[in-house]
C-alpha positions as CSV (number, residue, x, y, z in Angstrom):
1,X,-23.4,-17.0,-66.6
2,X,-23.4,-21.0,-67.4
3,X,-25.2,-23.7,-65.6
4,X,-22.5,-25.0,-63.2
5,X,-21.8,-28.5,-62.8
6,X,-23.1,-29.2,-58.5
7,X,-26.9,-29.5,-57.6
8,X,-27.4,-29.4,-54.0
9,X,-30.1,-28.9,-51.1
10,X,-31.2,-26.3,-48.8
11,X,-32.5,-26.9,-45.4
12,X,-35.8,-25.1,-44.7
13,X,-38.9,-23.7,-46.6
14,X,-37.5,-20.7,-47.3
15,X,-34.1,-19.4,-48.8
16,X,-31.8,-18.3,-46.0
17,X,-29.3,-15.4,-46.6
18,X,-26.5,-18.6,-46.5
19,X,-28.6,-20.2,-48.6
20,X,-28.5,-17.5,-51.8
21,X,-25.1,-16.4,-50.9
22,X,-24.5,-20.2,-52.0
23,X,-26.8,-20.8,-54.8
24,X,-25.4,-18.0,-56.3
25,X,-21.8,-19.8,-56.7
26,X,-21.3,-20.0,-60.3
27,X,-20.2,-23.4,-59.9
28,X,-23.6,-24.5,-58.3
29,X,-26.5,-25.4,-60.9
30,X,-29.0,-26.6,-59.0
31,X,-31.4,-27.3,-56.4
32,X,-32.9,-30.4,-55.2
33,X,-36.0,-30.5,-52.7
34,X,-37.1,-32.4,-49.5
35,X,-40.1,-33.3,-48.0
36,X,-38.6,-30.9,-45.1
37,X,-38.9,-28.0,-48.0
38,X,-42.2,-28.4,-48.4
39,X,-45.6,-27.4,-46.5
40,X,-48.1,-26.2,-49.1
41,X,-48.5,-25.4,-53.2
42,X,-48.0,-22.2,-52.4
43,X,-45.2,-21.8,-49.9
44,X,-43.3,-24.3,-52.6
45,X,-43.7,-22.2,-56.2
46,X,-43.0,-19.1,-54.2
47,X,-39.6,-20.9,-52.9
48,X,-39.0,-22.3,-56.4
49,X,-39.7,-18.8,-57.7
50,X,-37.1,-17.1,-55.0
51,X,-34.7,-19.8,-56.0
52,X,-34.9,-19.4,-59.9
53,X,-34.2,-15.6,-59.3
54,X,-31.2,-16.0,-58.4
55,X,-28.9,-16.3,-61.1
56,X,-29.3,-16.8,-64.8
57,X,-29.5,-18.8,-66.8
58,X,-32.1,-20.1,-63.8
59,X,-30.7,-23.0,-61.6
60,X,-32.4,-26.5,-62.0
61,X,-35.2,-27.1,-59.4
62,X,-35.5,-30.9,-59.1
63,X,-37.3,-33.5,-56.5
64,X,-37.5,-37.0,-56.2
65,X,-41.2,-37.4,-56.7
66,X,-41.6,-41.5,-58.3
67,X,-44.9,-41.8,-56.4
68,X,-45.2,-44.6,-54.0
69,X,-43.0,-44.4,-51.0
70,X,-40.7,-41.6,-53.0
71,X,-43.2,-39.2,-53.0
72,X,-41.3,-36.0,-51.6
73,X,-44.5,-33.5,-51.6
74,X,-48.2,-34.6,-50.5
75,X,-50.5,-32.7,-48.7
76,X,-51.8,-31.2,-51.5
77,X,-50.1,-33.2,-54.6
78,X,-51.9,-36.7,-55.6
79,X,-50.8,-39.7,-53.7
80,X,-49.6,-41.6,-56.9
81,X,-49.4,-45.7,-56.6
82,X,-45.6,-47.3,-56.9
83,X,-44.8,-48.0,-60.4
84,X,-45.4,-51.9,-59.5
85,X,-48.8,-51.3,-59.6
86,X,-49.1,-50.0,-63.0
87,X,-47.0,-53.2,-63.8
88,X,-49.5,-55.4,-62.1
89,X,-52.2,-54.0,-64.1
90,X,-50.1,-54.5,-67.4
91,X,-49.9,-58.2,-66.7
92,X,-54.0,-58.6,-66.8
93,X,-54.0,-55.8,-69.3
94,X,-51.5,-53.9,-71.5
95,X,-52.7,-51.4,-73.7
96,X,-55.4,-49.8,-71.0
97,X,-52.5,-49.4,-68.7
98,X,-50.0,-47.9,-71.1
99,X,-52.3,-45.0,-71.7
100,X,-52.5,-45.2,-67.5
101,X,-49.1,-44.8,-67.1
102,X,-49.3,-41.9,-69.7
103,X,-51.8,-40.2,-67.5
104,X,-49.5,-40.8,-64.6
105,X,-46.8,-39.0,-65.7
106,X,-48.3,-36.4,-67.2
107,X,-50.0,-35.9,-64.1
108,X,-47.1,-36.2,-61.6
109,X,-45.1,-33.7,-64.0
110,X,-47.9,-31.2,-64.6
111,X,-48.5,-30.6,-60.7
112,X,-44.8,-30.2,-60.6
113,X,-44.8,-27.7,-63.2
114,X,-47.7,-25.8,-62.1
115,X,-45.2,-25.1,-58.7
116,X,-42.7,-24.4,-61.3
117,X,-40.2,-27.6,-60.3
118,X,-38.7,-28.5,-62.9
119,X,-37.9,-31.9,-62.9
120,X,-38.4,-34.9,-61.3
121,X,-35.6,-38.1,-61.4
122,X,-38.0,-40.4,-62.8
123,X,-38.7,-42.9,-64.2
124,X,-36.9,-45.8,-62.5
125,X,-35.7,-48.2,-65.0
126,X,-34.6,-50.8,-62.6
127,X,-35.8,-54.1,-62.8
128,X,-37.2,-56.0,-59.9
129,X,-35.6,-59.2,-59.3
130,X,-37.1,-59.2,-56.0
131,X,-33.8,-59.1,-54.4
132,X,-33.0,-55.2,-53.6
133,X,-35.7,-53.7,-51.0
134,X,-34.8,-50.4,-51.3
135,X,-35.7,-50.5,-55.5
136,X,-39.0,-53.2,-55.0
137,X,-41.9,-51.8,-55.9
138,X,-40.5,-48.4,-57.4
139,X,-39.8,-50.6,-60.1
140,X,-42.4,-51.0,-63.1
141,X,-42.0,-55.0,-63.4
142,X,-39.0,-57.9,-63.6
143,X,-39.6,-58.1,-67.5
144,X,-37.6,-55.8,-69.7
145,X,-40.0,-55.3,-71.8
146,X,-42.9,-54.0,-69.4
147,X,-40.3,-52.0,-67.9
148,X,-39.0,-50.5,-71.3
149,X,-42.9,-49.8,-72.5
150,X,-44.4,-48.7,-69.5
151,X,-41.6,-46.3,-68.8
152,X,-41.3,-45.1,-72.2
153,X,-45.5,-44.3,-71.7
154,X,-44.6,-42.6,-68.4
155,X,-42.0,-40.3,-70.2
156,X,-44.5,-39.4,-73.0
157,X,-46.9,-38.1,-70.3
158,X,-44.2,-36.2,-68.5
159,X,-42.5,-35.3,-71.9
160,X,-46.1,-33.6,-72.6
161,X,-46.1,-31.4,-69.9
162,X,-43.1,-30.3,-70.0
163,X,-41.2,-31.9,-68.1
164,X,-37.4,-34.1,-69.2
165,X,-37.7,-37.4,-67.8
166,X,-34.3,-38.6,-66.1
167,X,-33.9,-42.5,-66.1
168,X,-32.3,-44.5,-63.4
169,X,-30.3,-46.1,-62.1
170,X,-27.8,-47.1,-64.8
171,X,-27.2,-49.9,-65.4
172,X,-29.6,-51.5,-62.8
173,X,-29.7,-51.4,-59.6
174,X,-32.4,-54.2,-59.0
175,X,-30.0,-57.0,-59.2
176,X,-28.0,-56.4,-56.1
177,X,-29.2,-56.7,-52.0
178,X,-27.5,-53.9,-50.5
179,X,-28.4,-50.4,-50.5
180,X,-26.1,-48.0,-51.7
181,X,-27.1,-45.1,-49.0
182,X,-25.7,-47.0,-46.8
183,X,-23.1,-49.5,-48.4
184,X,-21.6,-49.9,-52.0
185,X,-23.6,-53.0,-53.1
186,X,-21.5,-55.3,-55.8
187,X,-23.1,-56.8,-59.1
188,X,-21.1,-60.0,-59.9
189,X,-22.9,-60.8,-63.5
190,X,-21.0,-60.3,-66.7
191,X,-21.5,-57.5,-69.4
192,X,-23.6,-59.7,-71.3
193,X,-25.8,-60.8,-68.9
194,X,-26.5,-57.7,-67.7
195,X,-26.5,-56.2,-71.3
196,X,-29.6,-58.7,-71.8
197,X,-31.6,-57.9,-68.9
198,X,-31.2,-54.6,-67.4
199,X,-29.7,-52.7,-69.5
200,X,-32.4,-53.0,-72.2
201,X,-34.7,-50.3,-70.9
202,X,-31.8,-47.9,-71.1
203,X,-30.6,-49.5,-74.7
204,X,-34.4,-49.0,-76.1
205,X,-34.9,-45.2,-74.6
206,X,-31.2,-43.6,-74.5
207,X,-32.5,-42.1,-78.1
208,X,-36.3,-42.0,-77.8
209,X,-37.3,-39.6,-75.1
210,X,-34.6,-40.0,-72.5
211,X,-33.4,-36.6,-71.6
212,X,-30.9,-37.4,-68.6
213,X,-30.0,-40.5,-66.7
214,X,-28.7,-41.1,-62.9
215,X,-25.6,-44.2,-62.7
216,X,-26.2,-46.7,-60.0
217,X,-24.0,-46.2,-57.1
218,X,-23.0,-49.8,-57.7
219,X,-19.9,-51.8,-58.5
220,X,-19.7,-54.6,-61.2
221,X,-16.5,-55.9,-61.4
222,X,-16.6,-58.4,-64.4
223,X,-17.0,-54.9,-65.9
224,X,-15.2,-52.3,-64.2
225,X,-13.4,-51.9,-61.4
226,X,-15.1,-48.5,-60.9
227,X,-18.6,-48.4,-59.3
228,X,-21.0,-47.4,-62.2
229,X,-21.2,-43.7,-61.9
230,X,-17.6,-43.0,-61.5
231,X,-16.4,-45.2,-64.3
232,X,-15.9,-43.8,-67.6
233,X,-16.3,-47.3,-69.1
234,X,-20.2,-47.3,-68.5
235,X,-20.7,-43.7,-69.1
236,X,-18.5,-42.9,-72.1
237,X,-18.2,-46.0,-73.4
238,X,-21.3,-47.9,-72.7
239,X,-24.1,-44.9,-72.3
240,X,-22.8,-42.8,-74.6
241,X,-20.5,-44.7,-77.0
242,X,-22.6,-47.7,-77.2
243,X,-26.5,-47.1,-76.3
244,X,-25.4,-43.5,-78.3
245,X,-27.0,-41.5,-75.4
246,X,-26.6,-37.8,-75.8
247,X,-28.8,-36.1,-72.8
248,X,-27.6,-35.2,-69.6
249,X,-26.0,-37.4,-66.8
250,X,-26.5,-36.7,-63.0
251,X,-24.5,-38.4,-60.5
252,X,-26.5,-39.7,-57.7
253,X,-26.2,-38.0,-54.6
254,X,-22.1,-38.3,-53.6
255,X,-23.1,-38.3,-50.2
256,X,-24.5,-42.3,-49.9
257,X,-22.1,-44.1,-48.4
258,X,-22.2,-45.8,-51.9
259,X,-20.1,-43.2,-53.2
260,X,-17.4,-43.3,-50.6
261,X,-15.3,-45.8,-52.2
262,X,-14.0,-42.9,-54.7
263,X,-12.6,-40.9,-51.8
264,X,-12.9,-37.5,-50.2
265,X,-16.2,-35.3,-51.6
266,X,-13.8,-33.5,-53.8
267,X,-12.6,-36.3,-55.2
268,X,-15.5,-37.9,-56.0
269,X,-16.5,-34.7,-57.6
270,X,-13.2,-35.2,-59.8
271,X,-14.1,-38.6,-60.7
272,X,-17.4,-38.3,-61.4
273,X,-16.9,-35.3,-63.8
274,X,-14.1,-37.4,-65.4
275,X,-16.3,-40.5,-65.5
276,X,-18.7,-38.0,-67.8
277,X,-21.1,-36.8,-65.4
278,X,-22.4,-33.8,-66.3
279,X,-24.0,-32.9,-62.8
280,X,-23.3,-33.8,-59.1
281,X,-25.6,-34.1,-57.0
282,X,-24.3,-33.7,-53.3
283,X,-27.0,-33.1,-50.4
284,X,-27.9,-33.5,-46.8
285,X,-24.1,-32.8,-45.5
286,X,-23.0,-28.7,-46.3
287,X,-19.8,-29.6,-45.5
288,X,-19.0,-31.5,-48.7
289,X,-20.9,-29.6,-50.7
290,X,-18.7,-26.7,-49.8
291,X,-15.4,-29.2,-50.4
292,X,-16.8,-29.4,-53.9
293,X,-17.6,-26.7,-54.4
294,X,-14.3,-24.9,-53.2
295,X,-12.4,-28.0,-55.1
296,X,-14.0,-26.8,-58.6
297,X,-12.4,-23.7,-58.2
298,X,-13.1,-21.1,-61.0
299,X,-12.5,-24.1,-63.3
300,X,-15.4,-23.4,-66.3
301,X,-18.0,-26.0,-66.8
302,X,-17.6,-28.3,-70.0
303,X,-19.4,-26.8,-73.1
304,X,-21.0,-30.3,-73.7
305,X,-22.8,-30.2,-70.4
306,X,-24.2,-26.4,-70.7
307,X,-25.6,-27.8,-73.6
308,X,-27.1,-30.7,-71.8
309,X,-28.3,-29.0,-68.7
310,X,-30.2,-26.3,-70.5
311,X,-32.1,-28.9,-72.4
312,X,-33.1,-30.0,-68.5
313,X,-34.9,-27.0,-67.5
314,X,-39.0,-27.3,-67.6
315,X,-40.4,-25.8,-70.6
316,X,-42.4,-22.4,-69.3
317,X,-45.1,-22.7,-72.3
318,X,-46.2,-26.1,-71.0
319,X,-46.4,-24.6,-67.7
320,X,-49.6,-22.1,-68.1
321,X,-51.9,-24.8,-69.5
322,X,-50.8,-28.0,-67.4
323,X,-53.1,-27.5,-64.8
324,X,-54.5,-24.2,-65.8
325,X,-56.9,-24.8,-68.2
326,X,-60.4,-26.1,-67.5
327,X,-59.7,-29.0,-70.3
328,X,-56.7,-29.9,-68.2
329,X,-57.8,-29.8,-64.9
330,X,-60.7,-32.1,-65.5
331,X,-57.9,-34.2,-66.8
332,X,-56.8,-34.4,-63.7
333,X,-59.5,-35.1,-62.0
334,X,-60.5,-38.3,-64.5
335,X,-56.8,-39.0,-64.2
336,X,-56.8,-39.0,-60.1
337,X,-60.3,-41.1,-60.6
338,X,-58.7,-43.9,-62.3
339,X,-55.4,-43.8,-59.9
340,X,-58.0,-43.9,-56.9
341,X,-58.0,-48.0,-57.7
342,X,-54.5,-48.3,-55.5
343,X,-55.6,-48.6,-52.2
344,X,-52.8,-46.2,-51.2
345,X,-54.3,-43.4,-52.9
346,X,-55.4,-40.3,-51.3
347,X,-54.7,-36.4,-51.2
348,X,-56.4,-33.5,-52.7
349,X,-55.5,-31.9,-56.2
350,X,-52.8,-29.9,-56.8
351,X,-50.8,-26.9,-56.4
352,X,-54.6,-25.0,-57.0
């Protein structure tokens, strides 16, 4: 059975007979998880356990865990900083904070893994022009280049425990005021100035390390007159044609109101799978899942994105020794030591 093309959520801690009569839908692919999902390490690898069971190849378990206010588990998980505060400490000091922000995400993924999640839709790669609240402080720094270096740290770390960093959101949402869960924010800057400003991060990782990316629920209409993840101008021919991207592309969720302006759920579906999205992402309202879902049909998913999606799926031999080895877990700990300098850091070690 393939890896079909719709991620979407479930509503307790537990699977409910709806929930694996759904899940098991060949055209549904994955899961992603809430804070409502989760109580404790182990109430969450035994739902990610009951949830990969059912079907195979196993469906995609993601979150989105960032750290900083999108942190979806806690009790139990360390409290990491935003990924501003790694870019304040790359101001007064680069190199010691690269190898931070290495730690980081080797840290954030192996406590996923050790639950078996796996992935999380990080890192940002927005920039913070200090003009979009709900990016702000997820975002690493303004500059592209602190953004491009500390991300590209923060994938090594999660790269290393096995874990495929997805980047987003494509090609920057940082630029804009509104907030695309609840409106469909516009971007009035031309290709080229965004081409030398936000789009660099993506440009300088599509090849080196980037393993899936998440379009902006944003228009820019000196570019397109589609909003970014349903145009096929920014995925096929800018991602993929130009910045020669090859990994997997998720739609963000087609719930947000940001996603509206394409239409009814299943034809945002459409459109995003024309636009070259390889996964949709539709959560918090059944209802349009089910629309897309039912508006697939038996239609098989592209070969391209089987391909793509498998690459997505955490790598089990990294999972055993993330956090189970003695050498590791005192990683942690010296790791949770040195994050311990945010002021917002708290929480016990992980998934134990």
């Amino acid at each position: 059975m393939a890896t079909g093309p719709v991620m979407l959520d479930i509503e307790g801690e537990s699977l409910s007979t709806e929930d694996r009569a759904l899940l098991a839908h060949p055209q549904v692919g994955g899961v992603i998880l809430f804070a409502r999902n989760y109580r404790d390490p182990a109430q969450l690898r035994a739902l990610v356990t009951d949830i990969h069971a059912v079907k195979r190849p196993p469906l995609i378990v993601a979150v989105d865990q960032e750290g900083g206010r999108v942190q979806r588990f806690r009790t139990g998980f360390t409290r990491m900083p935003p990924m501003r505060w790694l870019g304040e400490r790359w101001d007064a000091d680069a190199a010691p904070t690269l190898a931070l922000a290495t730690d980081a995400g080797w840290l954030l993924a192996s406590e996923l893994r050790h639950c078996g999640v796996d992935l999380s839709f990080a890192p940002v790669l927005d920039l913070d022009h200090g003009a979009c609240a709900v990016i702000g402080d997820r975002a690493f720094h303004h500059h592209p280049r602190a953004v491009t270096e500390l991300a590209r740290a923060f994938m090594r770390g999660m790269l290393m425990a096995g874990m495929a960093p997805v980047g987003k959101h494509f090609p920057g949402h940082g630029a804009v005021q509104g907030d695309s869960h609840h409106e469909l924010p516009v971007d009035p800057r031309s290709l080229g100035e965004i081409a030398n400003t936000d789009l660099i991060p993506f440009q300088r990782l599509a090849r080196h390390g980037l393993a899936g990316v998440m379009p902006a629920h944003v228009l820019y209409p000196a570019v397109d007159d589609l909003p970014a993840g349903f145009s096929p101008r920014w995925i096929q021919g800018i991602l993929r044609g130009e910045l020669g991207f090859e990994g997997a592309v998720f739609s963000d969720d087609l719930s947000m109101a940001g996603a509206h302006a394409a239409g009814t759920p299943s034809e945002r579906a459409e459109a995003a799978l024309a636009a070259g999205c390889d996964m949709l992402i539709v959560c918090n309202d059944r209802a349009a899942a089910l629309e897309v879902i039912d508006g697939l049909g038996e239609r098989p998913p592209a070969p391209l994105s089987i391909a793509r999606l498998i690459r997505m799926h955490g790598r089990a031999h990294d999972m055993a020794t993330a956090l189970g080895s003695e050498a590791s877990t005192a990683r942690a700990e010296a790791i949770r030591a040195r994050l311990a300098e945010w002021p917002g850091q708290g929480g016990g070690p992980s998934c134990a």
